[in-house]
TIMI-223534 format. One line per field, with one value per residue: residue number from 1; x, z, y of N, C-alpha, C, O in turn; residue in one letter. Coordinates in Angstrom, 1 decimal. Layout:
REM residues N
resi: (NUM_...)
nxx: (X_...)
nzz: (Z_...)
nyy: (Y_...)
caxx: (X_...)
cazz: (Z_...)
cayy: (Y_...)
cxx: (X_...)
czz: (Z_...)
cyy: (Y_...)
oxx: (X_...)
ozz: (Z_...)
oyy: (Y_...)
resn: (A_...)
//
This chain:
REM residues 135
resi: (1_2_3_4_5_6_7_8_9_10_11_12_13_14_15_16_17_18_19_20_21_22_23_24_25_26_27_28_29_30_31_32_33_34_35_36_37_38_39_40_41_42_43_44_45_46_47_48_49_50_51_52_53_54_55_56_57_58_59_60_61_62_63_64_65_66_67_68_69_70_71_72_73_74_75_76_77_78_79_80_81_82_83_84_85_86_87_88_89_90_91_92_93_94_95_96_97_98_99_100_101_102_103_104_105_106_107_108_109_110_111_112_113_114_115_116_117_118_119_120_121_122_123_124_125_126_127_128_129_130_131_132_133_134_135)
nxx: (8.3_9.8_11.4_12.3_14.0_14.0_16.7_16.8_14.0_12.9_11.1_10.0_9.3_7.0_8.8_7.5_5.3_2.7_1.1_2.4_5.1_3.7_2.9_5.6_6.3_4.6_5.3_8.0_8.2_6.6_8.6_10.8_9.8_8.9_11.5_12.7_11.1_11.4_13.9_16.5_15.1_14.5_14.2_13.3_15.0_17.2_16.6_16.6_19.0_20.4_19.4_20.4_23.4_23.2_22.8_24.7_26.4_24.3_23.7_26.3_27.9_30.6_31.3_31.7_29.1_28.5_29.0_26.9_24.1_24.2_24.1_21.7_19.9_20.2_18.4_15.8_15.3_15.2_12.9_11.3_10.8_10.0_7.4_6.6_6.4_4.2_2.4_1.9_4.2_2.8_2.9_1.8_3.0_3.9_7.1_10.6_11.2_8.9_7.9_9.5_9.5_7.0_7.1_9.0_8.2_6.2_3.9_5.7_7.0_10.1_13.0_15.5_18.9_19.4_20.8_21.2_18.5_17.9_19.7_18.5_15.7_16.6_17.0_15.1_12.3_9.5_6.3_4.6_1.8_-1.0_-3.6_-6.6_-8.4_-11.9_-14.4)
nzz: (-35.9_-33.1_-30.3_-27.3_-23.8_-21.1_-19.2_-16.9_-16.0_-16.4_-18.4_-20.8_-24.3_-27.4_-29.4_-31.4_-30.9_-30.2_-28.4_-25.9_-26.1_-24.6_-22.2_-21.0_-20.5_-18.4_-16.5_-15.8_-15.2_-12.5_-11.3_-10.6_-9.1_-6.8_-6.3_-5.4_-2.5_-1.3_-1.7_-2.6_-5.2_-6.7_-10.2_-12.3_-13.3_-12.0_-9.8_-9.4_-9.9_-7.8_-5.6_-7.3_-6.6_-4.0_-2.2_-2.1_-0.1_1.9_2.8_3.2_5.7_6.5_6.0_7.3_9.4_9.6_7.0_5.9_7.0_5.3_3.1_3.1_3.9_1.4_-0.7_1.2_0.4_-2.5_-2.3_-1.4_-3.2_-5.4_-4.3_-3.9_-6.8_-7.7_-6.6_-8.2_-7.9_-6.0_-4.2_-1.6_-0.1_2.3_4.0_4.2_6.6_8.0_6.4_6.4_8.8_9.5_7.5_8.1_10.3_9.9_10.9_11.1_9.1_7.7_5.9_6.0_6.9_10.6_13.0_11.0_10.2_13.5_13.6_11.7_13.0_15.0_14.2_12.6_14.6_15.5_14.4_16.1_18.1_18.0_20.0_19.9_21.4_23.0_23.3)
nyy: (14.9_15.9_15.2_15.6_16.5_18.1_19.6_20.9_20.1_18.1_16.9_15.6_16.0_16.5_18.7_19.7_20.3_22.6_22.2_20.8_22.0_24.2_22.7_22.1_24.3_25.1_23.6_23.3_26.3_25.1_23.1_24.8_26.5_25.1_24.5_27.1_26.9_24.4_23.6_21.6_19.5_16.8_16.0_13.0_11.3_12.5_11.8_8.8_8.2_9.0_7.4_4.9_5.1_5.9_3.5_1.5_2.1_3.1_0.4_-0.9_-1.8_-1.6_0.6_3.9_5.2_7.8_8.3_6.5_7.5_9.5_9.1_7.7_9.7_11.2_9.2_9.5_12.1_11.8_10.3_12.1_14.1_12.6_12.1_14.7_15.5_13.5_15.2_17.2_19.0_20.9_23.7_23.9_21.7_19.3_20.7_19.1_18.7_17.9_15.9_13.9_12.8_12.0_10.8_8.3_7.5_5.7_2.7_-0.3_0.0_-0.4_0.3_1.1_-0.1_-1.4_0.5_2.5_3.4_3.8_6.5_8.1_8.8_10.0_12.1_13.1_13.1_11.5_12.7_15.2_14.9_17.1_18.1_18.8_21.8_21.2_23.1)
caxx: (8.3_11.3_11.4_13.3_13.9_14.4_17.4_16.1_12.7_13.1_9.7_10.2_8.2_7.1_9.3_7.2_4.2_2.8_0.4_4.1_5.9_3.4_2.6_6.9_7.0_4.2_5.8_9.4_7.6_6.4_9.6_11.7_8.9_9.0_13.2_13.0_10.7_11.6_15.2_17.2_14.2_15.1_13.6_12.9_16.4_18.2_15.9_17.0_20.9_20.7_19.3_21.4_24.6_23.6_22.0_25.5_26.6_23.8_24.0_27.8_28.1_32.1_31.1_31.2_27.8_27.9_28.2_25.7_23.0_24.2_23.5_19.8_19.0_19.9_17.7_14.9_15.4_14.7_11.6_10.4_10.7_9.0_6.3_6.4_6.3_3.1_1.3_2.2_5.1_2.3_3.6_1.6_3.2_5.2_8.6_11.3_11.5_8.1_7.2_10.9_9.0_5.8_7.7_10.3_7.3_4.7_4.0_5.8_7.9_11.8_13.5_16.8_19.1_18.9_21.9_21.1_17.5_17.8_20.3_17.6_14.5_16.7_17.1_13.8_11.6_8.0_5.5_3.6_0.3_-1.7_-4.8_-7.4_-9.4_-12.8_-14.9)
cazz: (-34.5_-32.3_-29.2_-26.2_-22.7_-20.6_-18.4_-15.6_-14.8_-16.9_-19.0_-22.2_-24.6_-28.6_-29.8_-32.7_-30.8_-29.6_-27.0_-25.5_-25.6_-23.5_-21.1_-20.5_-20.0_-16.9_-15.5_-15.2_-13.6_-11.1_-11.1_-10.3_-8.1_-5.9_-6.1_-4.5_-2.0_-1.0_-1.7_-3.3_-5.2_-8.2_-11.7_-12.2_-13.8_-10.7_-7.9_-10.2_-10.3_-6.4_-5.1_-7.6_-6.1_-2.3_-1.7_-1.6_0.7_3.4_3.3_3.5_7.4_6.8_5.7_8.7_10.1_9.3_5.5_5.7_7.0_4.6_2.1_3.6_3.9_-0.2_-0.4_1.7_-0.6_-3.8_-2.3_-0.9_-4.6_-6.2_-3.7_-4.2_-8.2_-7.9_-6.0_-9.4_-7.3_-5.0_-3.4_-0.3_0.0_3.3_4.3_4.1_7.6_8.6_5.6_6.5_10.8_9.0_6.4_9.2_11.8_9.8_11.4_10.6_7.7_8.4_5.0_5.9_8.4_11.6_13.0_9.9_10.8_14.8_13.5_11.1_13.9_15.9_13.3_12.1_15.7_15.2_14.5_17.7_17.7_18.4_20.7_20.3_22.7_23.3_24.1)
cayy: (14.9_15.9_14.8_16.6_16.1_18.9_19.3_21.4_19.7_16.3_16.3_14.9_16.6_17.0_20.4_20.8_20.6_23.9_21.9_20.5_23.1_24.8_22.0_22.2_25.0_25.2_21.7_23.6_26.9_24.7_22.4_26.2_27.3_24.1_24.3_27.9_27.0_23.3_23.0_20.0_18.7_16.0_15.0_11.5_11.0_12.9_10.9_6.8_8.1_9.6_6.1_4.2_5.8_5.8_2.6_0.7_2.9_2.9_-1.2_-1.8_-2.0_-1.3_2.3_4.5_5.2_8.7_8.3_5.6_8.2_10.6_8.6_7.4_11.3_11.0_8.6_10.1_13.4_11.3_9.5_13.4_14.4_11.5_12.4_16.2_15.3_13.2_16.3_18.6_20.3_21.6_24.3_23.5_20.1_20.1_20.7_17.8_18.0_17.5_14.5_12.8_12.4_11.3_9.2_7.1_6.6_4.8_1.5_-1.6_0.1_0.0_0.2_1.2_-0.9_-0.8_1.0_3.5_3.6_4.7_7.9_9.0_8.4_10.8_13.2_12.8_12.1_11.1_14.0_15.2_14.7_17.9_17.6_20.3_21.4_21.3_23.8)
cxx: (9.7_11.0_12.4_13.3_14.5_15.4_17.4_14.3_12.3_12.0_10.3_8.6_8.9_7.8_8.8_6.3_3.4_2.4_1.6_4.7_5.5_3.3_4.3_7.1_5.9_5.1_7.5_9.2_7.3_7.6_10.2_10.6_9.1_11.1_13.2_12.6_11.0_13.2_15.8_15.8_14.9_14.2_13.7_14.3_17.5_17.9_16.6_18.9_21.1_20.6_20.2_22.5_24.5_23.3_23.0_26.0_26.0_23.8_24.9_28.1_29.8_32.2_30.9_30.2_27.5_27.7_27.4_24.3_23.4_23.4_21.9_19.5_19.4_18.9_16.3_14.7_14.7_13.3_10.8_9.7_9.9_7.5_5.9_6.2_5.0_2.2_1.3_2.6_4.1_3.1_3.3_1.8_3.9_6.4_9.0_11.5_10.5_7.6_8.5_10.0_8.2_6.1_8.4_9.1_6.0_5.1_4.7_7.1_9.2_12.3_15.0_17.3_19.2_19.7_21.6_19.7_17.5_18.6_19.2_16.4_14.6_16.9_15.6_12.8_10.4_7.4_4.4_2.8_-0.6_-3.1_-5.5_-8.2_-10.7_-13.7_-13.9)
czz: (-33.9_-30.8_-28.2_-25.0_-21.7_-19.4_-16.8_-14.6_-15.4_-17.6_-20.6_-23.0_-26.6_-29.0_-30.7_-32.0_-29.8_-28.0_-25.9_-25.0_-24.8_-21.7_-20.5_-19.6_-18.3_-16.0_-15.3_-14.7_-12.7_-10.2_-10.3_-9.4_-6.8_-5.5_-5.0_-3.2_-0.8_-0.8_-3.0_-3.9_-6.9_-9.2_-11.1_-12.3_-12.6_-9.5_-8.4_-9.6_-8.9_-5.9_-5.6_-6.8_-4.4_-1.5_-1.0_-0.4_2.5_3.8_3.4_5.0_7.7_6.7_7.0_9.0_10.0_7.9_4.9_5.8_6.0_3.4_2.2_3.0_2.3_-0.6_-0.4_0.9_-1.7_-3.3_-2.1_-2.8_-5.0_-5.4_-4.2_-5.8_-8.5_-7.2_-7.2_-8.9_-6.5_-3.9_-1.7_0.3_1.3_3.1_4.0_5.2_8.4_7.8_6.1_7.4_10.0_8.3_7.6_9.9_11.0_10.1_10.5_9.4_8.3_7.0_5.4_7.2_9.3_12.6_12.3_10.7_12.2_14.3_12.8_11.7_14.6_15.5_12.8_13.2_15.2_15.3_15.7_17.1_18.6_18.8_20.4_20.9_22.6_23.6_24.7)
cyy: (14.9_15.3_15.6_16.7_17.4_18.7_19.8_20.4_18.2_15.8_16.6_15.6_16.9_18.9_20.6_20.8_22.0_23.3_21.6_21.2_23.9_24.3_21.9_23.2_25.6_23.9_22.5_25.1_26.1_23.9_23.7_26.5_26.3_24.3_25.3_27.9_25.8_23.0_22.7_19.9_17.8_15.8_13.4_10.7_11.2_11.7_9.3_7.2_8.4_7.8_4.8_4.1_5.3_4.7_1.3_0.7_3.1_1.1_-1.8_-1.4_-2.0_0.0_3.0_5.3_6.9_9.4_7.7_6.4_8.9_10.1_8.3_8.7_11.8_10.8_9.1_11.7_12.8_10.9_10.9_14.0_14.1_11.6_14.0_16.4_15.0_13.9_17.1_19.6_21.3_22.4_24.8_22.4_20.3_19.7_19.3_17.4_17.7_16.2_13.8_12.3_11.6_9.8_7.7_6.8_5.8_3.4_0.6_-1.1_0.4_-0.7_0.1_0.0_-0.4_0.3_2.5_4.1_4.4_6.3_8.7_9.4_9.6_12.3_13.8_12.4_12.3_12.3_14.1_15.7_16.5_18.0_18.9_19.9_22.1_22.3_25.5)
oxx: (10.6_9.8_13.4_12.3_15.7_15.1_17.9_13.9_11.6_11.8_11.0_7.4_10.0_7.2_9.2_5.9_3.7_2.9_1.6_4.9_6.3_3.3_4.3_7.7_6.3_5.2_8.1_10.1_8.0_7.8_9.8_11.3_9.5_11.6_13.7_13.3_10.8_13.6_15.7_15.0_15.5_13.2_14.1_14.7_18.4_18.6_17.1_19.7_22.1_21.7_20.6_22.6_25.3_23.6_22.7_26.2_26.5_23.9_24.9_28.8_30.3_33.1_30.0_30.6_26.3_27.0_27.0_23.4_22.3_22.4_21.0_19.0_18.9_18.2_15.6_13.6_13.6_12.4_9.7_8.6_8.9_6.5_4.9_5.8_4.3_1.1_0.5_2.1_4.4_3.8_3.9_1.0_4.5_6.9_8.2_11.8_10.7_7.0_8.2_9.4_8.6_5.7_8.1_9.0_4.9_6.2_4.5_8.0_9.4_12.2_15.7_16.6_19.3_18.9_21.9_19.7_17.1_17.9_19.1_15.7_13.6_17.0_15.3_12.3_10.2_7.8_3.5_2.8_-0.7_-3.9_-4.9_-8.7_-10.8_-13.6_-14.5)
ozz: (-34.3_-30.6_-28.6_-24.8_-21.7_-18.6_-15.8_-13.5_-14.8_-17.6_-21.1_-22.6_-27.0_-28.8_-31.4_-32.5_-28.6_-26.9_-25.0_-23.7_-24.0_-20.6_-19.3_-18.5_-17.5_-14.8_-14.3_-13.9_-11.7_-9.0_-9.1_-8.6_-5.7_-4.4_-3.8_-2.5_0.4_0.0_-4.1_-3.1_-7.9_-8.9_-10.1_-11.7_-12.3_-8.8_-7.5_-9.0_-8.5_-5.8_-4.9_-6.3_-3.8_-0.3_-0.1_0.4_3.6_4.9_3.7_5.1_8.8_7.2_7.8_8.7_10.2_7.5_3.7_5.0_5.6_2.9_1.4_1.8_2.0_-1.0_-1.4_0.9_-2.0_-4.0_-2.5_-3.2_-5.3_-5.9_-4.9_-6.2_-9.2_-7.0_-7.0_-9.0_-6.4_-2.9_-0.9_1.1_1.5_2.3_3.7_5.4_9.5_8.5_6.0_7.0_9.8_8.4_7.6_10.2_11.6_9.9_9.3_9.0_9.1_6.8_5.2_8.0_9.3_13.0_13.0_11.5_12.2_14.6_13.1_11.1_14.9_16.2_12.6_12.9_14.4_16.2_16.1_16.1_19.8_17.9_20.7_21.2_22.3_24.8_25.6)
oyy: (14.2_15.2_16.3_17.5_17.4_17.9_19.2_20.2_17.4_14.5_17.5_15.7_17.2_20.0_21.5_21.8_22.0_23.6_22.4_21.3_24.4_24.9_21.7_23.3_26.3_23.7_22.1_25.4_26.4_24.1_23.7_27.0_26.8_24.1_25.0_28.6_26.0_22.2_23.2_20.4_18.3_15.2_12.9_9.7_10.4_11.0_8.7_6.4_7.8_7.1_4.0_3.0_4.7_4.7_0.5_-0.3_3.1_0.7_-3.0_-0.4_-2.3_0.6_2.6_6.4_7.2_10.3_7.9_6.1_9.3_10.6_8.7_8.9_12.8_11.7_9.2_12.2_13.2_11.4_10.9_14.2_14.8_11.1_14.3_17.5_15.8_13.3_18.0_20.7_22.5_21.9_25.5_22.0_21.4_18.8_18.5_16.3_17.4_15.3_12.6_11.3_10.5_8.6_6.5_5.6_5.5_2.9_0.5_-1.8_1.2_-1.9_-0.9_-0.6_0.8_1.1_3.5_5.0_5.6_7.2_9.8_10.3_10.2_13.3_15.0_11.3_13.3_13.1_13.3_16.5_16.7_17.9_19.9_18.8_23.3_22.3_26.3)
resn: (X_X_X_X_X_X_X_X_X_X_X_X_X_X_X_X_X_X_X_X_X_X_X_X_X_X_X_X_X_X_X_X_X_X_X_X_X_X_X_X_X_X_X_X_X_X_X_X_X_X_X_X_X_X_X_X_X_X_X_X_X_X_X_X_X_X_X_X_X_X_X_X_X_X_X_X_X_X_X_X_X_X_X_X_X_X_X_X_X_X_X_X_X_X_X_X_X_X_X_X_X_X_X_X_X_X_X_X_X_X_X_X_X_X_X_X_X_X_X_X_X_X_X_X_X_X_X_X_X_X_X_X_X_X_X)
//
């Protein structure tokens, strides 16, 4: 048994085994299919090392407030991923700029600080609700 971790789409997989090598190689079409269509999107290894990296960054309140969001919208990139990963790179997943609105306005949840938070609210405003009509 070999073992082997791919550098494009991050699935770890038997190289002698045929079943493997096939299941890789659909999991990094969809990885490249999702990349062309979505953007930025990370492996598991990219999204740990992004958050690692940015997290100091949006909570040191001496950093100036516009590399603090930069960092958040890091951040919010890795969590989009790790979401767009556990759909199986569905390529009807939405946008980053319609799941970011969705993501920042759920009740009660305020991860980032606050300062941080209002810049990304306003970047990201709450998704409008569409009424259909009746009749």
């Amino acid at each position: 048994m070999y073992f082997e971790k791919c550098s494009q789409c991050g699935f770890q997989f038997d190289a002698d085994s045929p079943f493997d090598r096939k299941a890789h190689r659909v999991r990094c079409r969809a990885v490249e299919k999702a990349r062309k269509k979505f953007g930025l999107v990370m492996t598991s290894d990219e999204r740990e090392q992004a958050k690692k990296e940015a997290w100091p960054t949006v909570e040191d309140s001496s950093v100036d407030l516009y590399d603090r969001v930069k960092a958040a919208k890091t951040i919010l990139r890795a969590w989009y991923s790790s979401d767009l990963a556990a759909c199986n790179w569905d390529l009807k997943f939405d946008k980053f700029q319609k799941w970011a609105r969705a993501f920042l306005h759920r009740e009660g949840w305020q991860v980032f600080p606050s300062e941080v938070w209002r810049q990304l609210t306003k970047t990201y405003p709450p998704p409008r609700l569409i009424k259909k009509r009746v009749g």
